[in-house]
Short mmCIF file of the C-alpha atoms (twelve columns), coordinates in Angstrom:
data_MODEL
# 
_entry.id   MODEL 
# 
loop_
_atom_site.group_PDB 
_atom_site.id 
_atom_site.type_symbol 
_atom_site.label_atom_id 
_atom_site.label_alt_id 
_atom_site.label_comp_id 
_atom_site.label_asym_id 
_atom_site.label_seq_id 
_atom_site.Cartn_x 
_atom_site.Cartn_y 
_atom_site.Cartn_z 
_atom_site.pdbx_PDB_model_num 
ATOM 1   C CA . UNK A 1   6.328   -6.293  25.156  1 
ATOM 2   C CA . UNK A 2   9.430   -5.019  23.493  1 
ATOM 3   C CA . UNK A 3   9.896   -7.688  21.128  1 
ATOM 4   C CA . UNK A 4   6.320   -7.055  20.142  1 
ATOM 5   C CA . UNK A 5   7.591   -3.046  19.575  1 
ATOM 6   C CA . UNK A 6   10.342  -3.860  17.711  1 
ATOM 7   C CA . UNK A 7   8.491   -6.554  15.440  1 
ATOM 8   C CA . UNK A 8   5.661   -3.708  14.636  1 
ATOM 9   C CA . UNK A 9   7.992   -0.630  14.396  1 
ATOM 10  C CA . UNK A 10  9.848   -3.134  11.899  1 
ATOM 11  C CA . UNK A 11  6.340   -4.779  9.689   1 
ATOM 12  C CA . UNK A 12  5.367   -0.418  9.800   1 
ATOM 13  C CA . UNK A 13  9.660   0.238   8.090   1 
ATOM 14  C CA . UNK A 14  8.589   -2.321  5.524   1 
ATOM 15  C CA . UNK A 15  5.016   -1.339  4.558   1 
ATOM 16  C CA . UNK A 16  3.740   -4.837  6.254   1 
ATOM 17  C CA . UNK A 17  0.247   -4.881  7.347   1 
ATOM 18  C CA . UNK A 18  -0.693  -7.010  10.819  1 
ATOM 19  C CA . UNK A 19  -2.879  -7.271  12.881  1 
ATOM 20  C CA . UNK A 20  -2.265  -6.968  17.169  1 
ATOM 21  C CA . UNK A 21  -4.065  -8.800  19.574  1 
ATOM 22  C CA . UNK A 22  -4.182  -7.800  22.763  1 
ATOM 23  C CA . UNK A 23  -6.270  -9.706  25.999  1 
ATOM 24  C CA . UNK A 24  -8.560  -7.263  27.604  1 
ATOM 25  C CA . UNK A 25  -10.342 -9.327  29.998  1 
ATOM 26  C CA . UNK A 26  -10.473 -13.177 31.130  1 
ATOM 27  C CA . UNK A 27  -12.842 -14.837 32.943  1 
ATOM 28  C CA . UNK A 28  -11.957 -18.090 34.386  1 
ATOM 29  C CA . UNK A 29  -8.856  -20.217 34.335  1 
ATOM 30  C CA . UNK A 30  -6.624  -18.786 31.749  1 
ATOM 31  C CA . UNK A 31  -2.845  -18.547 32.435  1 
ATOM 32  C CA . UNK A 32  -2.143  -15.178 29.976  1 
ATOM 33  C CA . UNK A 33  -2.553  -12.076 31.679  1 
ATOM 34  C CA . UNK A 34  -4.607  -8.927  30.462  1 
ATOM 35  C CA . UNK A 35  -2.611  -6.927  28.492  1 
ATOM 36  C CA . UNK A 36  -0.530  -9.489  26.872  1 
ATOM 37  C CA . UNK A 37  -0.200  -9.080  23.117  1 
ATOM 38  C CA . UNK A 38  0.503   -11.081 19.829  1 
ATOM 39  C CA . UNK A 39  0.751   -9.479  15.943  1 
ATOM 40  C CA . UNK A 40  -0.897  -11.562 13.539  1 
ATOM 41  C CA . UNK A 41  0.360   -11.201 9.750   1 
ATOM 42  C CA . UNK A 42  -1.965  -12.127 6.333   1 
ATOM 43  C CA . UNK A 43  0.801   -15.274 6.097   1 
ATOM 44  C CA . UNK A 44  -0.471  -16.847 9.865   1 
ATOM 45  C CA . UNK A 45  2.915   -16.019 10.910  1 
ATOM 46  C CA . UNK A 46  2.967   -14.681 14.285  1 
ATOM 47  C CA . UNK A 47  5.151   -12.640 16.943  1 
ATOM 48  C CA . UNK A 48  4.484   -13.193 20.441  1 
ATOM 49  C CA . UNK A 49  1.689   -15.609 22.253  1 
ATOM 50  C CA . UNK A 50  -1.569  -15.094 23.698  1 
ATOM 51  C CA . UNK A 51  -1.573  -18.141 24.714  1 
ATOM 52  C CA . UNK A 52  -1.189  -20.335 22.400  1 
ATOM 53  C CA . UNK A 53  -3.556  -23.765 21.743  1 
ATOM 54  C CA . UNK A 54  -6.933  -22.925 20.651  1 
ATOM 55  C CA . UNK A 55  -7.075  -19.812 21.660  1 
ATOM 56  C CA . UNK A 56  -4.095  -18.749 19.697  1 
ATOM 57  C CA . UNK A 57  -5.642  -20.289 16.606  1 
ATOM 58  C CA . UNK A 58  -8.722  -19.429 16.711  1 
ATOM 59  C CA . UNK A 59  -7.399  -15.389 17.014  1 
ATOM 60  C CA . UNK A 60  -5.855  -16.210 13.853  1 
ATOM 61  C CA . UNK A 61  -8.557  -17.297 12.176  1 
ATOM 62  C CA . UNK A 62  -10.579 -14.617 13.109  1 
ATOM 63  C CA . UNK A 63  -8.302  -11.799 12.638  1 
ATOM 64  C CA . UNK A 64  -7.501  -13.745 8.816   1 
ATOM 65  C CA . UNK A 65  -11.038 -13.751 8.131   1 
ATOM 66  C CA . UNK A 66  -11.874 -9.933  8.591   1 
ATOM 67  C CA . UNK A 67  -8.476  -9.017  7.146   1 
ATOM 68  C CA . UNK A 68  -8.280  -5.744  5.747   1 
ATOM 69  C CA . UNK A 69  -11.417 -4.004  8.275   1 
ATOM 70  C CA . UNK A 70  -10.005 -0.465  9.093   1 
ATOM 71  C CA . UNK A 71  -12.049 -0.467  12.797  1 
ATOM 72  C CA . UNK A 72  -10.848 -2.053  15.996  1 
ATOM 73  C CA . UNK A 73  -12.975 -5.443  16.986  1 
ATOM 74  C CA . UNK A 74  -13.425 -6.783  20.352  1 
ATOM 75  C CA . UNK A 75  -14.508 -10.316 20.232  1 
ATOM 76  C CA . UNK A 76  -15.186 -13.083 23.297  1 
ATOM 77  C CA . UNK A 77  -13.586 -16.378 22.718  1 
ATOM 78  C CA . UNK A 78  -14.761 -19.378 24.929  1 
ATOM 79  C CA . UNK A 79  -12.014 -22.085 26.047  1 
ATOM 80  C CA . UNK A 80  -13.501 -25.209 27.127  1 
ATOM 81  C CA . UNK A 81  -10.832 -27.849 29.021  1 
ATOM 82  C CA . UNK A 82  -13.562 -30.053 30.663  1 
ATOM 83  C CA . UNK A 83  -16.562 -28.958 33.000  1 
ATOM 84  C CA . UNK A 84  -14.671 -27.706 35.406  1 
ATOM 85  C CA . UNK A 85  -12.135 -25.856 33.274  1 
ATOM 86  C CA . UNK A 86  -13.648 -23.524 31.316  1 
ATOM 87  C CA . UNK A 87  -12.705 -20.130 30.116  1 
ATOM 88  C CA . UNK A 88  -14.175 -16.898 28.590  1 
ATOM 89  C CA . UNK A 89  -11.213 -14.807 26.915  1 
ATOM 90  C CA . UNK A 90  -11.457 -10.963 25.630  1 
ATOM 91  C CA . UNK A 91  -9.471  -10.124 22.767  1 
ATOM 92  C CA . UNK A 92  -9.413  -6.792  21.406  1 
ATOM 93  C CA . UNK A 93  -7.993  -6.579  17.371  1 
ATOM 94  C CA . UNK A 94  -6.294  -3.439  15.815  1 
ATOM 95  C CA . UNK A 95  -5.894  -3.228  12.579  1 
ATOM 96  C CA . UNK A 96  -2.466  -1.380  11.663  1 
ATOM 97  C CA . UNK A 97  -2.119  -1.115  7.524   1 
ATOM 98  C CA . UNK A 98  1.036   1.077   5.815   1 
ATOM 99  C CA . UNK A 99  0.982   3.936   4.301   1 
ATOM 100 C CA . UNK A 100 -0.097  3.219   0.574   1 
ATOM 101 C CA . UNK A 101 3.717   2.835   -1.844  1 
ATOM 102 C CA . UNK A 102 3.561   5.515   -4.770  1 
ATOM 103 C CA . UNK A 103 5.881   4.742   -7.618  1 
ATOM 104 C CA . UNK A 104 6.731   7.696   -9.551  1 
ATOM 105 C CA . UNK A 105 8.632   7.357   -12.924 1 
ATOM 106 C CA . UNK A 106 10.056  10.325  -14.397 1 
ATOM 107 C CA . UNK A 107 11.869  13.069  -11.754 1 
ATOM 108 C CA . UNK A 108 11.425  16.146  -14.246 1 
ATOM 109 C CA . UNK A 109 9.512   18.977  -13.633 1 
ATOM 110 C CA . UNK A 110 5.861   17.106  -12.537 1 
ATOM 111 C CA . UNK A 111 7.202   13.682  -11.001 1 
ATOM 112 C CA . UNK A 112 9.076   15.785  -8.683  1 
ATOM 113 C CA . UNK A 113 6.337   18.193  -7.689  1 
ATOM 114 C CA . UNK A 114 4.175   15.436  -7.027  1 
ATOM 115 C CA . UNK A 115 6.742   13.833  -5.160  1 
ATOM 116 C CA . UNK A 116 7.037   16.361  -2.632  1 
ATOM 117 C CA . UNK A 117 3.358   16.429  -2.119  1 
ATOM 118 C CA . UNK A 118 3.097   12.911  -1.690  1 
ATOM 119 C CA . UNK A 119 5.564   12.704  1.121   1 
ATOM 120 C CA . UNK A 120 3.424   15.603  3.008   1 
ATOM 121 C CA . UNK A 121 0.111   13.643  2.115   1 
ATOM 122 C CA . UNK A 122 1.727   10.281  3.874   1 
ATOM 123 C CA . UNK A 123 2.307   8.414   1.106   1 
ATOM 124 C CA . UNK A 124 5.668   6.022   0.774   1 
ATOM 125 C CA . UNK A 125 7.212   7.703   -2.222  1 
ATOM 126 C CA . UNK A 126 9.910   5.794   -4.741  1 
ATOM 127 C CA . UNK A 127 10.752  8.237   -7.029  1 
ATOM 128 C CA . UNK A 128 12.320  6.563   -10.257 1 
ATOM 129 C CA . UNK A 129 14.959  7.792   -12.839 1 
ATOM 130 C CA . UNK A 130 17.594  6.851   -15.435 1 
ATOM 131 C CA . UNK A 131 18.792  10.416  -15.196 1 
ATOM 132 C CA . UNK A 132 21.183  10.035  -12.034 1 
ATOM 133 C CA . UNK A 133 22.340  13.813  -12.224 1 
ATOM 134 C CA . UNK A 134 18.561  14.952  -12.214 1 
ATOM 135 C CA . UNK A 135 17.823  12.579  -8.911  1 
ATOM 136 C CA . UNK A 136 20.888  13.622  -6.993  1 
ATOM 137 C CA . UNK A 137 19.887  17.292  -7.756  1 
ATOM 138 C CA . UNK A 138 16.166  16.542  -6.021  1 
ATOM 139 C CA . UNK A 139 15.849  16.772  -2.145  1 
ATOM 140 C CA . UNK A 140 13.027  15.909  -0.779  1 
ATOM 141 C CA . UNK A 141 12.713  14.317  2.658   1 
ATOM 142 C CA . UNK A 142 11.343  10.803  2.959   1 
ATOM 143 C CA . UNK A 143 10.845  10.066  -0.212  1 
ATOM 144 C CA . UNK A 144 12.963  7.421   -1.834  1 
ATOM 145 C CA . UNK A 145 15.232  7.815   -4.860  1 
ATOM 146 C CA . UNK A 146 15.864  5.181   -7.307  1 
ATOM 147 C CA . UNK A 147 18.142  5.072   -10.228 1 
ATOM 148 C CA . UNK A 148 17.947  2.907   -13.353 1 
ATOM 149 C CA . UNK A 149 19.663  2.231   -16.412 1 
ATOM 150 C CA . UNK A 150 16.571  1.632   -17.997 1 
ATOM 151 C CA . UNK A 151 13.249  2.718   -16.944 1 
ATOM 152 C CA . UNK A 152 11.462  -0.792  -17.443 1 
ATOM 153 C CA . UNK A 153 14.097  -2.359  -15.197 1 
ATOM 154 C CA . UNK A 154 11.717  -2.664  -11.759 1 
ATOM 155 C CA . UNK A 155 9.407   -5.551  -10.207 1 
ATOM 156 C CA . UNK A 156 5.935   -5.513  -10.854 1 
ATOM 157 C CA . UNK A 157 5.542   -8.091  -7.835  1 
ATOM 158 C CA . UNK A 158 6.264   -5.321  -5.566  1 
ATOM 159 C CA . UNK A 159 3.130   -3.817  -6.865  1 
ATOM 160 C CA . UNK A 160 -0.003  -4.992  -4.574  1 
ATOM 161 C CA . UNK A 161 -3.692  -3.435  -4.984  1 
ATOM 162 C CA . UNK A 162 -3.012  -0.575  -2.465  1 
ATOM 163 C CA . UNK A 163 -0.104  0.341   -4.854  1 
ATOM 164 C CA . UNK A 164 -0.200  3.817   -6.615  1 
ATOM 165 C CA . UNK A 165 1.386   4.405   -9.800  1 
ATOM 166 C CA . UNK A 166 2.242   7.569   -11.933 1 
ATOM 167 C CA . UNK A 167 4.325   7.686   -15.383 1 
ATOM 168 C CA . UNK A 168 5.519   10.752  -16.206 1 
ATOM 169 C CA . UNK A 169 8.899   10.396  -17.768 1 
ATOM 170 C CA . UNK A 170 11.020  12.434  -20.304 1 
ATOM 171 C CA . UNK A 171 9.309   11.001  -23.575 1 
ATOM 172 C CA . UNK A 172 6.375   8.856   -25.065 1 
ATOM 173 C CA . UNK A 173 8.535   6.014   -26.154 1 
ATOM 174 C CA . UNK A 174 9.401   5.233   -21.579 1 
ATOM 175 C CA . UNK A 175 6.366   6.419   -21.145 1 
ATOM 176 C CA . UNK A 176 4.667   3.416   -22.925 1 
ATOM 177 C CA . UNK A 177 7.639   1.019   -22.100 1 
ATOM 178 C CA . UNK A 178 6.728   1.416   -17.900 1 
ATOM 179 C CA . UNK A 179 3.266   1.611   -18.760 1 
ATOM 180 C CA . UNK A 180 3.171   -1.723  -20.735 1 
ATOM 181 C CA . UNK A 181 4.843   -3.563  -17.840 1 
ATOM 182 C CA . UNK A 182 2.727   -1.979  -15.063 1 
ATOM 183 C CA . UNK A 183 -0.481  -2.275  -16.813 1 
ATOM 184 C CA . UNK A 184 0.146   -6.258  -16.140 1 
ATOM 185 C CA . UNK A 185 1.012   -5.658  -12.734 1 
ATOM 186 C CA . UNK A 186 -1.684  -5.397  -9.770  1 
ATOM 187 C CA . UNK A 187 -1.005  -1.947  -9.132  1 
ATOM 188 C CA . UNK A 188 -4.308  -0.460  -7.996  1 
ATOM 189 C CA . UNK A 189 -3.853  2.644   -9.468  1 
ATOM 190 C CA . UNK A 190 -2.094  3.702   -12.812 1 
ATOM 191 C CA . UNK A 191 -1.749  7.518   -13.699 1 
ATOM 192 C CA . UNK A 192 -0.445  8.961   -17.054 1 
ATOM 193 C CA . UNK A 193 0.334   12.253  -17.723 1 
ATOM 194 C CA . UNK A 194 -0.210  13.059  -21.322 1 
ATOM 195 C CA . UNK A 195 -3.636  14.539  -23.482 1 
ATOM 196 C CA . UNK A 196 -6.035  12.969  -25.288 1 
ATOM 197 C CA . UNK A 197 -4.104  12.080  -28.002 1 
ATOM 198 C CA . UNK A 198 -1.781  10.390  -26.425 1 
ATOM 199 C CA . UNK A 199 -4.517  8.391   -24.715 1 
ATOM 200 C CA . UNK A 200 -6.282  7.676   -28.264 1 
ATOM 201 C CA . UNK A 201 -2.510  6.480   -29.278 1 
ATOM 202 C CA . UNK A 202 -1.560  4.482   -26.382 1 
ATOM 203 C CA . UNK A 203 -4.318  2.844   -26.215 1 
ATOM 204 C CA . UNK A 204 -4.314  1.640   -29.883 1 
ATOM 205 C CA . UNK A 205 -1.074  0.330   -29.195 1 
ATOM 206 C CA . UNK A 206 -2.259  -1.694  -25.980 1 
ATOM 207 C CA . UNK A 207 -5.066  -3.128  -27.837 1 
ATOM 208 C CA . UNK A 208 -2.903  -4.596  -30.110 1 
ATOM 209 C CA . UNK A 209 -0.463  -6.036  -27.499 1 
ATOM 210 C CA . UNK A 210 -3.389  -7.959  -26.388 1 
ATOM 211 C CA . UNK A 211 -4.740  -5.772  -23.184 1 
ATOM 212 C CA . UNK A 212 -8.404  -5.242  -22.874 1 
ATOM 213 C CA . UNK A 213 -11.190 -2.904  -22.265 1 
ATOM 214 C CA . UNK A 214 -11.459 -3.618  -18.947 1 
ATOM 215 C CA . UNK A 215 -7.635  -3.129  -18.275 1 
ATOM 216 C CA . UNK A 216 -7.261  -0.055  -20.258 1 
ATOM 217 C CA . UNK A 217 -10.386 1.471   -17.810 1 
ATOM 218 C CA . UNK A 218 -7.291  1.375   -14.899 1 
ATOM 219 C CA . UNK A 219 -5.318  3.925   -16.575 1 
ATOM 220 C CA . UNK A 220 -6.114  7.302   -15.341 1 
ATOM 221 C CA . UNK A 221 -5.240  9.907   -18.623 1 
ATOM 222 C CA . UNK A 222 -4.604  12.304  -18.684 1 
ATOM 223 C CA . UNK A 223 -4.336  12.066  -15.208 1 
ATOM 224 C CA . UNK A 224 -5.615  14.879  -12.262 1 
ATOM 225 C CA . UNK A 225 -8.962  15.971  -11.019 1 
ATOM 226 C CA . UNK A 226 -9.664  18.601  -13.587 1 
ATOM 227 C CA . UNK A 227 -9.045  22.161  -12.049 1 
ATOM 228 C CA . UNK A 228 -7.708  23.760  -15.568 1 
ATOM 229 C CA . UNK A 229 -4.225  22.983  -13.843 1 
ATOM 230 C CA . UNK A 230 -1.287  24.814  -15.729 1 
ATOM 231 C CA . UNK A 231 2.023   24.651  -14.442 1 
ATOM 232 C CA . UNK A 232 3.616   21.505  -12.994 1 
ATOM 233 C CA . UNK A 233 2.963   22.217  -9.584  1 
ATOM 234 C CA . UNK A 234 -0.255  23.140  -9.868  1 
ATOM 235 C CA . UNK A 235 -1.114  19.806  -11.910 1 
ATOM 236 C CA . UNK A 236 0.865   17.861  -9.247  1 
ATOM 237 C CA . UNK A 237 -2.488  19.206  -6.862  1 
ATOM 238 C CA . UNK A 238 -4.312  17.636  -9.228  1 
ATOM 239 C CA . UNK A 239 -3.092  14.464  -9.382  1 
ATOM 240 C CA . UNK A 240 -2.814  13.666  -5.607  1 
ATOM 241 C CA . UNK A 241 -5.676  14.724  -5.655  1 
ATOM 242 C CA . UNK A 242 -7.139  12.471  -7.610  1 
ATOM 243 C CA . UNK A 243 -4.641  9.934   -5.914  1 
ATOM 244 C CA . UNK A 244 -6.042  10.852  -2.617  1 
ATOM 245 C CA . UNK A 245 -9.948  10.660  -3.927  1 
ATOM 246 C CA . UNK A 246 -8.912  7.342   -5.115  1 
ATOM 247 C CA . UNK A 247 -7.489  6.320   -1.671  1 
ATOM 248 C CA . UNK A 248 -10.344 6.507   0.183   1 
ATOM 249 C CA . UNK A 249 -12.852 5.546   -2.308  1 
ATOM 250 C CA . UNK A 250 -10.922 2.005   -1.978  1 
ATOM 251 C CA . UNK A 251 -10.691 1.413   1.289   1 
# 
């Protein structure tokens, strides 16, 4: 049971989703008891044993095949040795998925309002910077702080569809230099702070780089529910807001 702790507390650290199986109730000859548990991770990589044999991959199957349900499941699995061996096993599945990763570039005034928001809303903040004295200056609990040298110097394979996204750095010129290499990421959501114009511009430029309707439709500018926000706090509410909206509209 504690490895099985330790091996979730550690997937939760890392923003890993799995999957734990526990046996709630056997019937027949079975040699687990109830209340033995196994985690079960998208790759079929496992910690722990229910068992093993069929059973064990049959669990994995099943847990693979509703991957990403929100709900607990309780399914019956039958075990069949020969006639006289025959088992009826009760697995119950939790679902355990992290905390959705929020990528913030640009620390001013509105990346580090939203920032401090995010971390109270439970999201996994990295907040991003080429300005090292401006990012030591910021406190703000559980959220991490990144510095670059340049502000296109990060991995968009970190980026997954429950990944959030917001560009708000010190200029247009980084703006559009992130936002070029994250619109080709799989980030799920992409915010922008800027007006109108800037959309109409950006987007002129993206069009000729290649990216398409369809892609450009991602990119939330300028970004926020619209509340006739004014200062930079009150447009952070706005956007995680709209972050939050967004959320639960995917999942």
């Amino acid at each position: 049971m504690v490895e099985i702790l330790k091996a979730a507390n550690k997937a939760i650290e890392e923003s890993k989703a799995f999957i734990m199986v526990t046996i709630l109730g056997v019937e027949g000859s079975f040699p687990q008891k109830i209340g033995t548990k196994m985690l079960i991770f998208n790759d079929r990589s496992t910690v722990g044993s229910i068992g093993g044999g069929s059973l064990e991959a049959q669990a994995i199957d099943f847990a693979l095949s509703y991957w990403g349900f929100k709900e607990a499941i309780i399914q019956k699995f039958v075990l069949v040795q020969d006639e006289q061996n025959i088992a009826e096993v009760q697995l119950l599945f939790e679902p355990f998925s992290p905390p959705n990763r929020l990528y913030i570039f640009g620390a001013g005034h509105v990346g580090s309002s939203v920032a401090k928001l995010s971390e109270f809303t439970g999201f996994k903040t990295i907040l991003i910077d080429d300005r090292k004295e401006l990012l030591q200056g910021i406190n703000i609990p559980n959220v991490e702080k990144k510095y670059v040298t340049s502000l296109d110097d990060f991995d968009t394979d970190l980026f997954d569809e429950s990944t959030l996204v917001l560009i708000s750095t010190r200029s247009h010129s980084t703006d559009f230099l992130v936002l070029s290499k994250v619109i080709n990421s799989k980030a799920g959501y992409i915010g922008l702070l800027g007006s109108k114009k800037k959309k109409e511009n950006f987007f002129k430029k993206l069009k000729e780089k290649g990216i398409s309707e369809k892609e450009l439709l991602r990119i939330n500018v300028p970004v926020g529910l619209d509340i006739g926000a004014k200062t930079a706090k009150e447009i952070a509410v706005s956007i995680i807001a709209q972050m939050i909206k967004w959320k639960y509209s995917n999942n």
